[in-house]
Structure formats: structure tokens, C-alpha cells
N, CA, C and O atoms as a printed pandas DataFrame, in Angstrom:
     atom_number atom_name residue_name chain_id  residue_number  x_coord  y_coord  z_coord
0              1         N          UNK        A               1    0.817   -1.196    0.000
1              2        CA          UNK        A               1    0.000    0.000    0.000
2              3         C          UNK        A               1    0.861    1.259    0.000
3              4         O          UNK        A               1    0.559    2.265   -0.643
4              5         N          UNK        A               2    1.807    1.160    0.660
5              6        CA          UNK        A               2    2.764    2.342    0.570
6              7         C          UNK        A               2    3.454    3.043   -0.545
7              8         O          UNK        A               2    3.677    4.240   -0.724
8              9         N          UNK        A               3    3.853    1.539   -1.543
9             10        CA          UNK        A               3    4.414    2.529   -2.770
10            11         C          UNK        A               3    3.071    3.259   -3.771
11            12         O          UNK        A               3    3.055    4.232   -4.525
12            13         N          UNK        A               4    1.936    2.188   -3.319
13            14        CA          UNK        A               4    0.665    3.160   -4.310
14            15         C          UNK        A               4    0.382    4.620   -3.650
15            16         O          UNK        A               4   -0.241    5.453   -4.308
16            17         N          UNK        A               5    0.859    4.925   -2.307
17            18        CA          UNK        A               5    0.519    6.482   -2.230
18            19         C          UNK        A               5    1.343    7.143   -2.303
19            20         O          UNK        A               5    1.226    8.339   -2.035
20            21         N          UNK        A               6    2.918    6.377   -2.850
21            22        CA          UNK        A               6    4.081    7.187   -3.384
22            23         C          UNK        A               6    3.737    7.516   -4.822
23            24         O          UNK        A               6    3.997    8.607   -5.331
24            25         N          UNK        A               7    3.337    6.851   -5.242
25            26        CA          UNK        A               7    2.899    6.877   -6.811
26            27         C          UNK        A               7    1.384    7.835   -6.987
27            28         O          UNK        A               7    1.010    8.521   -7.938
28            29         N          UNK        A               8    0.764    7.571   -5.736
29            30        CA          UNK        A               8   -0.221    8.758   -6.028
30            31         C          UNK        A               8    0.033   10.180   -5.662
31            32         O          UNK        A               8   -0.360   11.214   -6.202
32            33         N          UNK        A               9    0.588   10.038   -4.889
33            34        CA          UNK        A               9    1.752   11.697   -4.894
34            35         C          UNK        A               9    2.439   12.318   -5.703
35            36         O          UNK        A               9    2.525   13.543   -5.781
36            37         N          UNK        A              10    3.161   11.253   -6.586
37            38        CA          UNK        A              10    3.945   11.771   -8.005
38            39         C          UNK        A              10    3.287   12.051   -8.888
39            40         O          UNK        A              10    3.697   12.917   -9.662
40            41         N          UNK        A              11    2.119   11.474   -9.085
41            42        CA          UNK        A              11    1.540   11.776  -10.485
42            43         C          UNK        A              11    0.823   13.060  -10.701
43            44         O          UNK        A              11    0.688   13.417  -11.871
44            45         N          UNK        A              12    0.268   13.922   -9.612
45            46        CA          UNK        A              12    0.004   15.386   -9.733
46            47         C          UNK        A              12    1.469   15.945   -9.935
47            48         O          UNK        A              12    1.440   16.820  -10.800
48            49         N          UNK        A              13    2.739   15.740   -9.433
49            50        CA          UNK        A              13    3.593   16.957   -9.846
50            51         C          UNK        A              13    4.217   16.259  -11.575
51            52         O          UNK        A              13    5.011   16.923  -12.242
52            53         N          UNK        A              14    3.832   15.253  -11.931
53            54        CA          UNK        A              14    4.291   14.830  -12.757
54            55         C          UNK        A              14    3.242   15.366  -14.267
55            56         O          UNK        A              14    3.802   15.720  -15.305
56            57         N          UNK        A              15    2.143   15.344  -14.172
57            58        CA          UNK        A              15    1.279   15.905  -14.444
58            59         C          UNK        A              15    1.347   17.423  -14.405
59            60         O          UNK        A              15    1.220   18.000  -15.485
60            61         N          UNK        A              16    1.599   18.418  -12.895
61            62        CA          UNK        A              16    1.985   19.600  -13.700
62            63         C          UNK        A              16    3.140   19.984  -14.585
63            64         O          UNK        A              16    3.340   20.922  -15.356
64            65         N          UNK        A              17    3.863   18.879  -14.187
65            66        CA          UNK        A              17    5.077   19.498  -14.621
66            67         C          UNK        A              17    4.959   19.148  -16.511
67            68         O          UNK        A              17    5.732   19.682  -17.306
68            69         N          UNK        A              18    3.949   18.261  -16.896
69            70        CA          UNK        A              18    3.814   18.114  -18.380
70            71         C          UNK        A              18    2.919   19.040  -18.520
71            72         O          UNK        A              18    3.103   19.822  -19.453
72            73         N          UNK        A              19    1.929   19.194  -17.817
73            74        CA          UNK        A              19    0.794   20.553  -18.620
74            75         C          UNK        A              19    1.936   21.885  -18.321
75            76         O          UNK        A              19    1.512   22.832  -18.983
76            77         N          UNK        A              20    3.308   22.328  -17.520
77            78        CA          UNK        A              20    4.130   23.277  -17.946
78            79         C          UNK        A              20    4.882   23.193  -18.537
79            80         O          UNK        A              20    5.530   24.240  -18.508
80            81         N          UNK        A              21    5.513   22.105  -19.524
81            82        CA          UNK        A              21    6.114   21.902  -20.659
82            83         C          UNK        A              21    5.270   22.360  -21.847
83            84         O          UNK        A              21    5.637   23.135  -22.730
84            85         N          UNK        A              22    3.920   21.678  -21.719
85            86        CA          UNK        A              22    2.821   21.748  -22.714
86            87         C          UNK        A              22    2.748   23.466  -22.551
87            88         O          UNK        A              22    2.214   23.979  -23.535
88            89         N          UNK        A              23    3.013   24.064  -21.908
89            90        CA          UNK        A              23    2.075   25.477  -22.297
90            91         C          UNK        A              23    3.414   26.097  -22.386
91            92         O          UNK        A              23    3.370   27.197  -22.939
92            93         N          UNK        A              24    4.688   25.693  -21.977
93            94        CA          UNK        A              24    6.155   26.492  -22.370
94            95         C          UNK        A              24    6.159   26.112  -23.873
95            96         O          UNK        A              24    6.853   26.852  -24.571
96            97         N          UNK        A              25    5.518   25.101  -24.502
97            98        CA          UNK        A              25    5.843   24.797  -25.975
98            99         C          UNK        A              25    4.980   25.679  -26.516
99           100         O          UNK        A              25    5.483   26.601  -27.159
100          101         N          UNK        A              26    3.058   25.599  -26.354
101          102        CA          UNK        A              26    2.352   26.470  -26.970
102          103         C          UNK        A              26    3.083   27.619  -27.090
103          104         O          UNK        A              26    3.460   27.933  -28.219
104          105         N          UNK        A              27    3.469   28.588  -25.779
105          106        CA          UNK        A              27    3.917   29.404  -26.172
106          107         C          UNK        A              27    4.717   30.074  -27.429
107          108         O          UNK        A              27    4.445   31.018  -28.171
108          109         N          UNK        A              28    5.951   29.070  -27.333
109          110        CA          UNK        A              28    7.277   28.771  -28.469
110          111         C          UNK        A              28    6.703   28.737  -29.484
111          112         O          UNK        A              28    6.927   29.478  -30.441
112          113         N          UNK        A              29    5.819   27.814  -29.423
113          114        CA          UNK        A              29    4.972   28.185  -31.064
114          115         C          UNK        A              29    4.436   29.028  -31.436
115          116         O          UNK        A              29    4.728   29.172  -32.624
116          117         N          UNK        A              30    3.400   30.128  -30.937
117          118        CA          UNK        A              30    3.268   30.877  -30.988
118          119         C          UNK        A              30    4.006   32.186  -31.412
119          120         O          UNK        A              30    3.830   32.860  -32.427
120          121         N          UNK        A              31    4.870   32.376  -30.389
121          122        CA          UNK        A              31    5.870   33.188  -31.190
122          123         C          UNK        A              31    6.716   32.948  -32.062
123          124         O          UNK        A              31    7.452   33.922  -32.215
124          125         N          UNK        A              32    7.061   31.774  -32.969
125          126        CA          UNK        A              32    7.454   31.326  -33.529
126          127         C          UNK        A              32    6.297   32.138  -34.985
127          128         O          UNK        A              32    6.546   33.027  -35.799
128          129         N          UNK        A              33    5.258   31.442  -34.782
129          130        CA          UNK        A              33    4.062   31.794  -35.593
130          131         C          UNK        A              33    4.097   33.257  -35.911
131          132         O          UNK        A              33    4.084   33.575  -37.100
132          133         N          UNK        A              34    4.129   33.929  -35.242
133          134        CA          UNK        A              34    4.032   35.423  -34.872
134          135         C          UNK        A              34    5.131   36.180  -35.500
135          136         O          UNK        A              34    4.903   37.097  -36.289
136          137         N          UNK        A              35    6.332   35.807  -35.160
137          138        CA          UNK        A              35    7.781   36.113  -35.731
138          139         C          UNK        A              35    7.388   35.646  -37.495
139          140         O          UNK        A              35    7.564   36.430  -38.428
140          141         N          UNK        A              36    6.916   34.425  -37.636
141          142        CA          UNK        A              36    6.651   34.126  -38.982
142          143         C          UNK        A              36    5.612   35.309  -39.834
143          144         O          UNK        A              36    6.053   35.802  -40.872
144          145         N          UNK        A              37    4.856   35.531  -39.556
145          146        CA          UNK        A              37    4.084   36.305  -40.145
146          147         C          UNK        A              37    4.433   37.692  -40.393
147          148         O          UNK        A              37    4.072   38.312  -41.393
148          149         N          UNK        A              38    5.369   38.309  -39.159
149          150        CA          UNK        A              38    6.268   39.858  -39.008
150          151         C          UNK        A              38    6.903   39.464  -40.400
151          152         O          UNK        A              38    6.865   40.257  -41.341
152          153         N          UNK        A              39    7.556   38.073  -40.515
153          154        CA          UNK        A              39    8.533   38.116  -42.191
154          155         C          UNK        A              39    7.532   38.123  -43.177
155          156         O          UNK        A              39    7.720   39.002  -44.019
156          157         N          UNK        A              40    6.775   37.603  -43.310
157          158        CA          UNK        A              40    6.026   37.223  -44.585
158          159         C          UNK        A              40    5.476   38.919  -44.366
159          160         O          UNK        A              40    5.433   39.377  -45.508
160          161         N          UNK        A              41    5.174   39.687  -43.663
161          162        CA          UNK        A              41    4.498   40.709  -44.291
162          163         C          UNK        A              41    5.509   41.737  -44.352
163          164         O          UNK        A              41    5.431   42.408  -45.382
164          165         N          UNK        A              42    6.328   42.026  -43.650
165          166        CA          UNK        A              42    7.389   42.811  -43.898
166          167         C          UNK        A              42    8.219   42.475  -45.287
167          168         O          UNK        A              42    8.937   43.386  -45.700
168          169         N          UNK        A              43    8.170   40.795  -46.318
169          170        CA          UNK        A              43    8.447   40.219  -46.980
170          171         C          UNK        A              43    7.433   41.186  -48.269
171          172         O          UNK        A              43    7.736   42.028  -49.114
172          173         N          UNK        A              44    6.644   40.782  -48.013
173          174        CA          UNK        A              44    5.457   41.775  -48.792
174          175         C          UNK        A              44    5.590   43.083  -49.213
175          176         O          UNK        A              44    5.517   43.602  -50.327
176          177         N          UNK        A              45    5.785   43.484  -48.187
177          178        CA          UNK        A              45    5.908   45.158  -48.540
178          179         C          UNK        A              45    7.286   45.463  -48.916
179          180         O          UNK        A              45    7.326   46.494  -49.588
180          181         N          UNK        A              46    8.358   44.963  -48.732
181          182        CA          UNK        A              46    9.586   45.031  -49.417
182          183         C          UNK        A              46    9.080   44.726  -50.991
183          184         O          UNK        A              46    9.006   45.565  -51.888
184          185         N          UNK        A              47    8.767   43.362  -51.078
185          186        CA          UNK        A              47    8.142   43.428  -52.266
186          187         C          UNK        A              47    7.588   44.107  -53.188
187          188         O          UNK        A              47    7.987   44.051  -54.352
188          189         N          UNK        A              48    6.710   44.757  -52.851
189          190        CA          UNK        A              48    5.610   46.015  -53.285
190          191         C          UNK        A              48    6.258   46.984  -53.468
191          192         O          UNK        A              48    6.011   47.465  -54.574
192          193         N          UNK        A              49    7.289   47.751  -52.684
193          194        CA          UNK        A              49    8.068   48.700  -52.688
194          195         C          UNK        A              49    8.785   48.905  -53.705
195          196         O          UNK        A              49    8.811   49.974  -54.315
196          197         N          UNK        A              50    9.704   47.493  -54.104
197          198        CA          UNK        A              50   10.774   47.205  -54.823
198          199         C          UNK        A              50   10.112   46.653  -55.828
199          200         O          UNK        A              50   10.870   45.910  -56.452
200          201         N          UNK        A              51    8.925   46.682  -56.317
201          202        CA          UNK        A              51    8.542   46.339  -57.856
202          203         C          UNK        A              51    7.872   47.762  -57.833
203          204         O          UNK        A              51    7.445   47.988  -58.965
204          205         N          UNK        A              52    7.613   48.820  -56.969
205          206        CA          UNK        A              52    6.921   49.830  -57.363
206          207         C          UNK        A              52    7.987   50.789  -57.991
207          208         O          UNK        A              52    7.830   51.360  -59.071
208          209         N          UNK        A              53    9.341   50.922  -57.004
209          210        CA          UNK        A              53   10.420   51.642  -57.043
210          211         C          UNK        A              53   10.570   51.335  -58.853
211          212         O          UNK        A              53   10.468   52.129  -59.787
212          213         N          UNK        A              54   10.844   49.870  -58.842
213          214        CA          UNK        A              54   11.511   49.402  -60.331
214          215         C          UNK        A              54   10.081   50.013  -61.306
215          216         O          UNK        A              54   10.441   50.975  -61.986
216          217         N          UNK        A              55    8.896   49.735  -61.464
217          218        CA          UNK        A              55    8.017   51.136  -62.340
218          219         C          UNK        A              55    8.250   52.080  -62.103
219          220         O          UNK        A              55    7.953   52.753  -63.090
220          221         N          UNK        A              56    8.653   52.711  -61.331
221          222        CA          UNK        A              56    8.531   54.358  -61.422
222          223         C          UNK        A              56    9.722   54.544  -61.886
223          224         O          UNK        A              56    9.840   55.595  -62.517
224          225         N          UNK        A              57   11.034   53.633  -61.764
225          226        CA          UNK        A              57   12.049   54.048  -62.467
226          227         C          UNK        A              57   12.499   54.369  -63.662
227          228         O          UNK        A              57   13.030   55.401  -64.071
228          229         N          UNK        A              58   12.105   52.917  -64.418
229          230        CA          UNK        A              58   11.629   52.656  -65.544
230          231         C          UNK        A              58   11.149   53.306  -66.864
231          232         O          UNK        A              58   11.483   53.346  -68.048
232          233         N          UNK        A              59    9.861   53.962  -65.760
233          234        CA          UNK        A              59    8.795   54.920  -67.072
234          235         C          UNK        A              59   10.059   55.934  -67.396
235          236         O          UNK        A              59   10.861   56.332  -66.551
236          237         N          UNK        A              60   10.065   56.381  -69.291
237          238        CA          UNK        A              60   10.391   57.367  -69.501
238          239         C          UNK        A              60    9.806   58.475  -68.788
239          240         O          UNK        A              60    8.624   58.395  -68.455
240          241         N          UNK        A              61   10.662   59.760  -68.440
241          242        CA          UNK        A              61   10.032   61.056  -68.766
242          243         C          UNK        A              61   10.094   61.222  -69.787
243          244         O          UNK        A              61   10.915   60.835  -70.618
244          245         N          UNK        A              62    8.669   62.214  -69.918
245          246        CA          UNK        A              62    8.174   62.251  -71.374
246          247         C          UNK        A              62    8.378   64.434  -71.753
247          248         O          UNK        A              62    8.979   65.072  -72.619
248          249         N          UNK        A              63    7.585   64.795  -70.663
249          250        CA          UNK        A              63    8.257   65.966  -70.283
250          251         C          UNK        A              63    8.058   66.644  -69.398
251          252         O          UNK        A              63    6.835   66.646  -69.257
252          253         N          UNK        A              64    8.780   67.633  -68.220
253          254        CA          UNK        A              64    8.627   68.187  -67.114
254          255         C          UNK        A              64    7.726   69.468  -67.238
255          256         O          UNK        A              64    8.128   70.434  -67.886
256          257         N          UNK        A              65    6.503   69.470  -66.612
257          258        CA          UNK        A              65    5.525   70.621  -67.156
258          259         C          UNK        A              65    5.613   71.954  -65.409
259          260         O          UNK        A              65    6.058   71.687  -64.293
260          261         N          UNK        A              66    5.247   72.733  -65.709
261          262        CA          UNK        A              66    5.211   73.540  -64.403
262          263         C          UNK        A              66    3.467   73.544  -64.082
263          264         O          UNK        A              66    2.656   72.862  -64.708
264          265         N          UNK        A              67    3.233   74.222  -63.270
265          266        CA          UNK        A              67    1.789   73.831  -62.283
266          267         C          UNK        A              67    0.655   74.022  -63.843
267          268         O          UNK        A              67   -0.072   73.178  -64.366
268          269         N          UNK        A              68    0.842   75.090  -64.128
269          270        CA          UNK        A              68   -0.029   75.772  -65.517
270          271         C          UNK        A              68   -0.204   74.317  -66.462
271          272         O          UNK        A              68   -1.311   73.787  -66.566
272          273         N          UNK        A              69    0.869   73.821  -67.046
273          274        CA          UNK        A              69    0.670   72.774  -68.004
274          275         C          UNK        A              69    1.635   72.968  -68.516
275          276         O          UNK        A              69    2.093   71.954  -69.042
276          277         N          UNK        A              70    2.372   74.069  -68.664
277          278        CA          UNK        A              70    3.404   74.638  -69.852
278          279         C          UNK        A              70    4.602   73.282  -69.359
279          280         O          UNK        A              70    4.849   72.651  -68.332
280          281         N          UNK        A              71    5.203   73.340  -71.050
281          282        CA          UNK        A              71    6.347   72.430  -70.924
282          283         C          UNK        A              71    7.667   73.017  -70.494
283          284         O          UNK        A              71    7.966   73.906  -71.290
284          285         N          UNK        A              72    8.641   72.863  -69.483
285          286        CA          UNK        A              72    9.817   73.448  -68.987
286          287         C          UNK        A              72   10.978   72.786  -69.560
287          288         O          UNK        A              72   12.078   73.314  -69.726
288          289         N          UNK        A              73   10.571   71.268  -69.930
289          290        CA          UNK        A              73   11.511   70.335  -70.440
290          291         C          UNK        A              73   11.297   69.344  -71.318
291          292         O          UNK        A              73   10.151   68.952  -71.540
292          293         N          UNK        A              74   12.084   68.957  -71.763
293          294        CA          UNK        A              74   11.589   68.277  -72.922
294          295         C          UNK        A              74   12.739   67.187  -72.980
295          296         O          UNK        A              74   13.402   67.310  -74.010
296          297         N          UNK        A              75   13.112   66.268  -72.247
297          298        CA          UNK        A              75   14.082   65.328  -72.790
298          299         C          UNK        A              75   14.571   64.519  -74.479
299          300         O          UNK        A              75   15.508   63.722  -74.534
């Protein structure tokens, strides 16, 4: 009878001590998850940036006008 109430004593700290592994991992994942998504969207907008930058570079000027309409330049 004695080792069954040694064994029923262990199994609550044995038990918390896996549901605090279990929620030190959720965590880890989580921010893991979280950190993942900061790249993919920061990934994005680099993206967007750097194909917008490369059109606007790109386009000829055709010609530099002042506020009126008048042409100032003419490449």
C-alpha cells in the first residue's frame, strides 16, 4: 500500500510538470508563428516597394511641365 501512495503523490507533480512543458511549448509556437508572419508581411511590402520603385524608375520622362501645363523640359 505504501508505494501506491508514493505513486499517487507523483503523479500530480508529474502531471503539472507536463501541462508546464505543454504550455512552455504552446507558447514557443506561438511566437514562432508570430515572428513568422512579421517576415512574410514585412516580406510583402519590401516586395511592393521594390517592384513599385523598379516602375517608377523605368517609365520614360516624357516631359517636365510647371503647375499651368506649360512644358519646362523636354528630354
Amino acid at each position: 500500500m505504501l508505494p501506491k501512495l508514493t505513486l499517487i503523490n507523483l503523479e500530480p507533480k508529474t502531471e503539472n510538470k507536463h501541462r508546464t512543458t505543454i504550455n512552455n511549448l504552446k507558447e514557443k509556437v506561438n511566437k514562432i508563428q508570430q515572428d513568422l508572419w512579421s517576415d512574410k508581411v514585412l516580406q510583402k511590402i519590401l516586395s511592393t516597394l521594390t517592384s513599385t520603385l523598379s516602375l517608377t524608375t523605368s517609365k520614360k520622362v516624357q516631359a517636365v511641365t510647371d503647375v499651368s501645363g506649360q512644358v519646362i523640359d523636354n528630354p
